[in-house]
N, C-alpha and C positions, 0 to 999 in steps of 0.2 A: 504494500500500500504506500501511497506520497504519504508523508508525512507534514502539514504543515507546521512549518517552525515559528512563526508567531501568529500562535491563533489570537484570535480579535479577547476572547475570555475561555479562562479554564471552564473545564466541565466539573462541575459539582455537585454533591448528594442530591440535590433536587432533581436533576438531569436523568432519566430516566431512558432504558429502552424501551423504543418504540415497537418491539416486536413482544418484549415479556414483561417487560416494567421493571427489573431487575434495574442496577443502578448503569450509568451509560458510562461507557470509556471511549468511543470514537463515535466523533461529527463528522456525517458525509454530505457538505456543499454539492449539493445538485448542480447539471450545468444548465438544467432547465429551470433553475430559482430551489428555493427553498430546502430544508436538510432533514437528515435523518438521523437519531442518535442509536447508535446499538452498545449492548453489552460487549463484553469480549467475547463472547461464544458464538454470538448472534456476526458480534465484526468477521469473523474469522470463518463461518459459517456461509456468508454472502459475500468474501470478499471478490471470489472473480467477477460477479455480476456487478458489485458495487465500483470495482475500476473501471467499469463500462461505462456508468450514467457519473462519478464523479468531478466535480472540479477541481476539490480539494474534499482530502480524507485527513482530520484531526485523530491523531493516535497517541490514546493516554493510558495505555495498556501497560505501559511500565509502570505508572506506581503500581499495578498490584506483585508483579516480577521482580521489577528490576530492566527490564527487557521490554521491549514494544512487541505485537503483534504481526509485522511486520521482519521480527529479525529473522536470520538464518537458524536453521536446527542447531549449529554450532554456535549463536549465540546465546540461545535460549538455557 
């Protein structure tokens, strides 16, 4: 996934996935407006379809690792 490096605001407990409700760790900037917040399950679950339709993918999957969503096996 792009990661962008300065997102506009952190994602915070309130920030929810839109697919379970579970708490959200990456914002996907639609390129046709508007975004979508998923957990890391949900990120990771949709990600090839979601590099399809996005402009930019907010990936905050590290603070639960250490590591983003996006790393290599060997970084994980």
């Amino acid at each position: 996934m792009t990661t962008v490096l300065t997102p506009a605001s952190p994602l915070t407990a309130a920030d929810r996935c839109d697919r379970c409700g579970a708490q959200a760790y990456l914002r996907v900037v639609l390129t046709s407006g508007g975004e979508l917040l998923f957990c890391a399950h949900h990120g990771r679950k949709f990600e090839p379809e979601l590099k399809k339709i996005a402009a930019e993918i907010q990936d905050e999957t590290d603070r639960l690792t250490g590591t983003s969503a996006s790393a290599s096996d060997e970084e994980r």
